[in-house]
C-alpha positions in Angstrom: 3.2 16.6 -2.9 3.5 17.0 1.0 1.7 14.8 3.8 0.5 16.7 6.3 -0.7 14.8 9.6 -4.4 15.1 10.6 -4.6 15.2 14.6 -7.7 14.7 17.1 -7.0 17.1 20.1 -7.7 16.1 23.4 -8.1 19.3 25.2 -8.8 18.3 28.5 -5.3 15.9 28.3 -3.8 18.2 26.2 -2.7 15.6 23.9 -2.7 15.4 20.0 -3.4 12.1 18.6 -2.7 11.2 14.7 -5.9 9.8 12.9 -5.3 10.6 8.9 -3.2 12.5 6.2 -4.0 14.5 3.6 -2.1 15.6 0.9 -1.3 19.2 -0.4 -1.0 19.1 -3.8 -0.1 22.7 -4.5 3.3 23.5 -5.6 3.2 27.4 -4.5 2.0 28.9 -0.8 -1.1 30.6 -1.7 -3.1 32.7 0.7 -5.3 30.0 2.2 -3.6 27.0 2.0 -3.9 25.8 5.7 -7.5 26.7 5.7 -8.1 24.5 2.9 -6.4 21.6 4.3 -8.2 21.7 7.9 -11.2 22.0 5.9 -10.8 19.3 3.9 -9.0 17.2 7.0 -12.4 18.4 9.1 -14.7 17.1 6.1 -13.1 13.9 6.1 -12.3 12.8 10.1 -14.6 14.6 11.7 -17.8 12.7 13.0 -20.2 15.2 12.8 -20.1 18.9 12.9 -19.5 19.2 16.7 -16.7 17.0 16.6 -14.7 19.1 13.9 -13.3 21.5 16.6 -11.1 18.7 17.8 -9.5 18.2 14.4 -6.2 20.0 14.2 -3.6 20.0 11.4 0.1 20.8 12.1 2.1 22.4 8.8 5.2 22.1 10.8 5.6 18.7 10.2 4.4 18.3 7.0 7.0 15.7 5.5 8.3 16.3 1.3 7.0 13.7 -1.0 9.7 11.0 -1.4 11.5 11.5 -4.7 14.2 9.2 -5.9 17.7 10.1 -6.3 19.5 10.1 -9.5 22.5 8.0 -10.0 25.6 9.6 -9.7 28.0 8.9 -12.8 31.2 7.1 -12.0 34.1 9.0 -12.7 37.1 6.9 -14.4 40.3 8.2 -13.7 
């Protein structure tokens, strides 16, 4: 599962600021995954419909789902 950030863009400053995550649960790239996400991100942050332009995602820095790591066996020589 991947985070990916949810931004409000401020056009005029040109600045993104973070307001939400959602999470991509799909294991394989299918042909409209980032469509889907701003979609959903739009559905859930935006305040009404004119305000869904300024919701942005950014799949570049969508950040892997924490998984622990296995504990290495000791070797006894």
């Amino acid at each position: 599962m991947q985070a990916v950030t949810v931004y409000r863009m401020d056009y005029g400053r040109r600045t993104k600021n973070p307001v939400g995550v959602v999470y991509e649960n799909r294991k394989t790239e299918r042909t409209n995954n980032y469509n889907d996400l701003l979609r959903l991100a739009r559905r859930l942050f935006a305040f009404d419909t004119a305000d869904s332009v300024h919701i942005v995602i950014d799949m570049r820095q969508a950040r892997q789902a924490y998984l622990p790591e296995r504990a290495r066996e000791r070797t006894v020589e």
